[in-house]
C-alpha positions as CSV (number, residue, x, y, z in Angstrom):
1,X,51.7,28.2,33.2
2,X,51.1,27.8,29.3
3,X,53.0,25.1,29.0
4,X,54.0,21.8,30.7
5,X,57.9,20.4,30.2
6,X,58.5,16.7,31.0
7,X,61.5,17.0,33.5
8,X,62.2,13.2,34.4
9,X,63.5,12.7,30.6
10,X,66.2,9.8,29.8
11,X,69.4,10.5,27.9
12,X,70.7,13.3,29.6
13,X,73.2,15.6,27.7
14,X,75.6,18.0,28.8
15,X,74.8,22.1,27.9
16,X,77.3,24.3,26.5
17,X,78.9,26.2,29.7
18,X,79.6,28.9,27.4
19,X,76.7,31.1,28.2
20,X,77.4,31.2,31.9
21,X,80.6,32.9,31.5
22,X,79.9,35.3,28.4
23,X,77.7,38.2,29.9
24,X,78.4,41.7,27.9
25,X,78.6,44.3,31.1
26,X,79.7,47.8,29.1
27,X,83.2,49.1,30.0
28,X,85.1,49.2,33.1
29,X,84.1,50.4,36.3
30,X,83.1,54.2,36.6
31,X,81.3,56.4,39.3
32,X,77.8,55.4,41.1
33,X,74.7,56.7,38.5
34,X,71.5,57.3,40.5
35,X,68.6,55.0,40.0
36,X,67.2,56.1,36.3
37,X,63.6,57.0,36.5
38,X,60.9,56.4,33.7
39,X,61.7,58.6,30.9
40,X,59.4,60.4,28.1
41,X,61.3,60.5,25.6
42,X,59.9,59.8,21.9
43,X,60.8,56.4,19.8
44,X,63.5,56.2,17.4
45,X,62.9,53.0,16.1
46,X,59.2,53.4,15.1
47,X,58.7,51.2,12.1
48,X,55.9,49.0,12.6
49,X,56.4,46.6,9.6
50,X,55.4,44.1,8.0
51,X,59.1,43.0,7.9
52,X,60.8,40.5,6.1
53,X,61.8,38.2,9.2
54,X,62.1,35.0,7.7
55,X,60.3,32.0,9.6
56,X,60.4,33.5,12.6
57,X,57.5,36.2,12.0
58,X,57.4,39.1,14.4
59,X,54.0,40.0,16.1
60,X,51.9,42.9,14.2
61,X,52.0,44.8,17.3
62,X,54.0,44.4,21.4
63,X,56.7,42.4,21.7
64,X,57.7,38.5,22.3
65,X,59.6,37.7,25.5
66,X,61.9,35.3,25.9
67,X,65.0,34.7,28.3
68,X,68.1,32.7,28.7
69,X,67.6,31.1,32.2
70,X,71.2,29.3,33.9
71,X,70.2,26.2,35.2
72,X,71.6,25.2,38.5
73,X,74.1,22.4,36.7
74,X,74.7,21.9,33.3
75,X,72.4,18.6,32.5
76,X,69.4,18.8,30.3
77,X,66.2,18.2,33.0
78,X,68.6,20.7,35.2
79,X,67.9,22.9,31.7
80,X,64.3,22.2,31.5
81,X,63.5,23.2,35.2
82,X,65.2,26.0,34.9
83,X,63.1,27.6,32.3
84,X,59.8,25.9,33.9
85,X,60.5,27.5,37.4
86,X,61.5,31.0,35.8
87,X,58.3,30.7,34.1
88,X,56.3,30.0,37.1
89,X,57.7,32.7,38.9
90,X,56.7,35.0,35.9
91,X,53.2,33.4,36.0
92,X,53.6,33.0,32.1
93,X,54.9,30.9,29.4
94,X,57.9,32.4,27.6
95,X,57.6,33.3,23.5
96,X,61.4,31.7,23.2
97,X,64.0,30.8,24.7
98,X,67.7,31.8,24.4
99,X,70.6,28.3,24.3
100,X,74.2,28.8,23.5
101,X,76.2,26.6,21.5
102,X,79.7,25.7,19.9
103,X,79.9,23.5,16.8
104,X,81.4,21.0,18.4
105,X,78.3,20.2,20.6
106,X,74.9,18.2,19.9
107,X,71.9,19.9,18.2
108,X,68.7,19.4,19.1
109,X,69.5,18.5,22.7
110,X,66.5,17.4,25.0
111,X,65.9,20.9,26.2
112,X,65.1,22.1,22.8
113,X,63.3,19.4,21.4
114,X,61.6,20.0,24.7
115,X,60.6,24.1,24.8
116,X,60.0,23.7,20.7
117,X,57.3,20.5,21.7
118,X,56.1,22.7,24.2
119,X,55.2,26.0,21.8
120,X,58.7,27.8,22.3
121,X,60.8,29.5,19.5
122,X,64.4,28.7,20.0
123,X,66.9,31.3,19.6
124,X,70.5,29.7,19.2
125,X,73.3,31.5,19.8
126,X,75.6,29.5,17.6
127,X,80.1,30.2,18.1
128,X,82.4,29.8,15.5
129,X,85.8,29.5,16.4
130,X,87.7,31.8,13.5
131,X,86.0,33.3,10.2
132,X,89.2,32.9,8.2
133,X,88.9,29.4,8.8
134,X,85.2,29.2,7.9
135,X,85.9,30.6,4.8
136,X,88.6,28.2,3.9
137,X,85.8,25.7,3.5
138,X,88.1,23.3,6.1
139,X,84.8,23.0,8.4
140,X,81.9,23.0,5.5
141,X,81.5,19.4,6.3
142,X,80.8,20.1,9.8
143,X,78.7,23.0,8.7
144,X,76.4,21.3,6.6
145,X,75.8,18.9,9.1
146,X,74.7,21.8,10.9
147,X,72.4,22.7,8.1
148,X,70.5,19.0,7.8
149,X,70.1,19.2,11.0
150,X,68.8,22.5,11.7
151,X,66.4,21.7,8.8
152,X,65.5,17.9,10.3
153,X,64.7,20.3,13.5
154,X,61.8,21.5,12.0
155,X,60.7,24.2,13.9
156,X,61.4,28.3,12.9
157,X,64.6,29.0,14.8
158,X,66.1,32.4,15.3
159,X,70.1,31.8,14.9
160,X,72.3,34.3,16.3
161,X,75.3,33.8,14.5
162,X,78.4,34.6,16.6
163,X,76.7,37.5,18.3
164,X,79.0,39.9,19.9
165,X,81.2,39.1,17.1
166,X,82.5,43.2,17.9
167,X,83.8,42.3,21.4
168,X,87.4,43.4,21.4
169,X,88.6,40.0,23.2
170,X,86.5,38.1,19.6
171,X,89.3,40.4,17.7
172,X,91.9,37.6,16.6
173,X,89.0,34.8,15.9
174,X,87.2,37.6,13.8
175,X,90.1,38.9,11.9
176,X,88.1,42.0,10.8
177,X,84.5,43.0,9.9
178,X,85.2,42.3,6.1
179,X,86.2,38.4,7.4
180,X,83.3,38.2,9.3
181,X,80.9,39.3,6.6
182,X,83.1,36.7,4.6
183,X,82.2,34.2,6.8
184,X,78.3,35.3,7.2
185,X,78.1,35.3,3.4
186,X,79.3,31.6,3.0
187,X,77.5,30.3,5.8
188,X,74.3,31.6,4.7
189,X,75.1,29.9,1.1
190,X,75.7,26.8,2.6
191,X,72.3,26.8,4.5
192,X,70.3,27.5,1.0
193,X,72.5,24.9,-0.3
194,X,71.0,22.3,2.4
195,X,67.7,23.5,1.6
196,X,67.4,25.2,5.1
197,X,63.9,27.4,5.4
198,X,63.3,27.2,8.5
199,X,66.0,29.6,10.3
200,X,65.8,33.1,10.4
201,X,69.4,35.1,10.4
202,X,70.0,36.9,13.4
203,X,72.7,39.8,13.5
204,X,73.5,40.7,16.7
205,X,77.0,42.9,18.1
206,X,77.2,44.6,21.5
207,X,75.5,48.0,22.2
208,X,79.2,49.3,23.2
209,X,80.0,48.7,19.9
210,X,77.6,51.0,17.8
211,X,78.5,53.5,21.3
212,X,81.9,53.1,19.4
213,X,81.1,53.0,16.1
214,X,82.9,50.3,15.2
215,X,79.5,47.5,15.1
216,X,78.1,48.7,11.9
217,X,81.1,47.8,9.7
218,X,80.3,44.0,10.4
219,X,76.8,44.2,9.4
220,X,76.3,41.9,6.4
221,X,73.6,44.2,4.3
222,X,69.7,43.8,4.5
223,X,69.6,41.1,2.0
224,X,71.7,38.8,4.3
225,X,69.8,39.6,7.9
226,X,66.5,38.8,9.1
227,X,66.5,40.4,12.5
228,X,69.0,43.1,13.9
229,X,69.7,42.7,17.4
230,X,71.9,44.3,20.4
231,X,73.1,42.6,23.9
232,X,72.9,45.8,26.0
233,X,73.7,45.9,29.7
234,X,73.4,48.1,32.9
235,X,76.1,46.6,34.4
236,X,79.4,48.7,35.6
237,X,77.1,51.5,34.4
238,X,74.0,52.4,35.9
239,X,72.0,53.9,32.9
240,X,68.2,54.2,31.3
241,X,67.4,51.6,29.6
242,X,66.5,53.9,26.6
243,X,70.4,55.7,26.9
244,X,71.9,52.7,26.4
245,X,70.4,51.6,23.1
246,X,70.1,54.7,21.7
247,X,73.1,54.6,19.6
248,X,71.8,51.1,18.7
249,X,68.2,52.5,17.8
250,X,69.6,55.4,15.7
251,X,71.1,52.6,13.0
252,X,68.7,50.0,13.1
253,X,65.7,52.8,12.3
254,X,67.4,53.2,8.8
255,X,67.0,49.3,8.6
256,X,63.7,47.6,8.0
257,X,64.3,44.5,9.8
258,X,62.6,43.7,13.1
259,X,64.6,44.0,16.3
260,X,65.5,41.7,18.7
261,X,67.1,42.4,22.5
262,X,69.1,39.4,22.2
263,X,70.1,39.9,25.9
264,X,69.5,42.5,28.8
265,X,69.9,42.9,32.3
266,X,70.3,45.3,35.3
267,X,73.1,44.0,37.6
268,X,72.8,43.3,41.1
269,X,75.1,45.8,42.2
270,X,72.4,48.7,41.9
271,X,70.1,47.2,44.4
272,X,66.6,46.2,44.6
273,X,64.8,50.2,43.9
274,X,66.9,50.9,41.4
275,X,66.8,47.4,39.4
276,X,63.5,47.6,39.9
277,X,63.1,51.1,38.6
278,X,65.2,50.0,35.8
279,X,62.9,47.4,34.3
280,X,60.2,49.1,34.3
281,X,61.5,51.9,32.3
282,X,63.0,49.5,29.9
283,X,59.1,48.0,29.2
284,X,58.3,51.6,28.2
285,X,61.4,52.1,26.6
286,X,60.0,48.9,24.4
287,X,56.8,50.0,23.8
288,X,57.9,53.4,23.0
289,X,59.9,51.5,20.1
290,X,57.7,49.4,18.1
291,X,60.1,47.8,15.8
292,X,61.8,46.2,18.8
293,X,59.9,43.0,18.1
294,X,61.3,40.9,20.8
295,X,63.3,41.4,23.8
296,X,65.5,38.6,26.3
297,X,66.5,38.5,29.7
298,X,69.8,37.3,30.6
299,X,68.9,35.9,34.2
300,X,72.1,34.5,35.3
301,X,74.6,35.0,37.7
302,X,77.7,33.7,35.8
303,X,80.2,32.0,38.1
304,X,83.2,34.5,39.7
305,X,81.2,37.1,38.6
306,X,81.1,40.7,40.3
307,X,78.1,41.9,41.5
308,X,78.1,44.3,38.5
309,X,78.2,41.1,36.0
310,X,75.2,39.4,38.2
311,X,71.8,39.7,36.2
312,X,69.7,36.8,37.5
313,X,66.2,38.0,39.3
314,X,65.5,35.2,42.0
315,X,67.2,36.2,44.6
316,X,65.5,39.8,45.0
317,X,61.6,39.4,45.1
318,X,61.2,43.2,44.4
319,X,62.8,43.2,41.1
320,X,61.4,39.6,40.7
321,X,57.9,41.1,40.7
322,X,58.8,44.0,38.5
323,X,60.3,41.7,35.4
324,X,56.8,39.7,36.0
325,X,55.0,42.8,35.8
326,X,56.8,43.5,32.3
327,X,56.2,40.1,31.5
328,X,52.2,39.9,32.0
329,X,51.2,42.8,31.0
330,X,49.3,43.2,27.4
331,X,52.1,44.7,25.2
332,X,54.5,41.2,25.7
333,X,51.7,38.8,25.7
334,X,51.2,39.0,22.0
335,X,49.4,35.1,21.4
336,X,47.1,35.7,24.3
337,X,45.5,39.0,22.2
């Protein structure tokens, strides 16, 4: 491995159990799809940069993996040996690693002082509870504490704010895409306000949602995003990799912002061929799209889950050893070039 974690660490803390229980599966059930095969299809997102990106700078060329890994409890070495054994079964050190958190939780925890010691960019996916109430400036205390210590953090940090802010359950909190942008807007203003440089702004809605058309009215404009992003999923839907981002890929290639896969997976329901088949379409679905500057696993099997909500990769070698094939091969191991 590239990296060694200390996993007999004092002070444990507890995670957020948010991320266990928010996996973005597509819409409801609908009829068996056969295993998708490798396609040839030509890129739609084919800038290549340099992009403005903010601190976190994407790689000149291939991609930077990273994952969000569910630990077996939620305790900070459970955390840590989580991402350490996912790593060893991959044979590599991950680029950065996906967290979830509310703002009423710590920040930095163990586990991320820990992956950011060890050479890992942290990507936070950060809640907010309602964007009218942001806006009201009623939290601004809260948020600037946020801010300080984001900045004391010290490391480049790709901050998801509220991703999946589109989901139609996130409706009432959101208000509408104009409130959200409201929000975005004086949240950002707050951070240059604390003097924060070291967080890039990561915009990130469902891929059901530019399917649907109704993502893009949230986006807050170039000059307010660092990296676009889409959680896309073959989960009730057994689909190419490349079908379901397309909609995705036809807006962001008007955009010149990087692109980040803030989470994927193939469910468990399809079965080992076709999950395996799966991945290894979406690597050349990747490469085949060279402003997708970084791409995230979501290996979890969140609890009372369906096995069409069930992403994680352990349990089935076969599809195991076809992620680690992604994962080691040239075009995602960018710092080794």
């Amino acid at each position: 491995m590239g990296r060694r974690l200390a996993v007999a660490l004092a002070g444990i803390g507890v995670l957020t159990a948010t991320a266990v229980t928010l996996a973005t599966c597509g819409p409801a059930p609908g009829p068996p799809s056969t295993a998708p095969s490798a396609g040839t299809s030509a890129g739609i997102a084919t800038r290549t940069g340099p992009f403005q990106a903010g601190p976190v700078v994407p790689p000149p060329s291939g991609a930077l993996l990273g994952a969000w890994v569910k630990p077996a409890v939620l305790t900070q070495p459970a955390r840590i040996d989580a991402v350490t054994t996912f790593e060893a079964q991959l044979g590599r050190a991950l680029d950065f690693v996906n967290t979830y958190r509310r703002l009423d939780e710590p920040f930095p925890t163990m586990s991320d002082k820990a992956f950011a010691d060890s050479g890992a960019t942290l990507m936070l996916s950060w809640a907010i509870d309602d964007t009218r109430v942001v806006t009201s400036g009623s939290q601004d205390t809260v948020l600037r504490a946020w801010a300080r210590r984001l900045r004391s953090f010290g490391y480049p940090v790709l901050l998801r704010f509220r991703w999946e802010m589109d989901r139609p359950n996130l409706q009432a909190a959101m208000w509408s895409a104009a409130d959200y942008i409201d929000a975005w807007k004086h949240v950002h203003a707050l951070f240059n306000a604390e003097h924060v440089t070291n967080v890039s702004w990561v915009w990130c809605p469902t891929v059901e949602g530019f399917a649907g058309g109704y993502a893009p009215p949230f986006y807050p404009g170039d000059d307010e995003v660092d990296w676009t992003c889409v959680d896309a999923y073959a989960g009730h839907l057994l689909r190419p990799f490349g079908e379901v981002l397309r909609p995705f890929l036809n807006w962001a290639a008007a955009h010149p912002k990087p692109i980040v896969i803030g989470e994927f997976g193939v469910a468990a329901a399809w079965g080992t061929a076709a999950r395996a088949a799966w991945l290894t379409d979406a690597a050349a679905v990747v490469q085949r799209n060279p402003q997708i500057k970084a791409v995230s696993y979501f290996d979890s099997d969140p609890d009372g889950n369906a096995p069409e909500q069930r992403f994680e990769l352990g349990g089935d070698p076969p599809v195991l050893s076809a992620f680690a094939a992604l994962a080691r091969s040239p075009y995602f191991n960018t710092r080794s070039r």
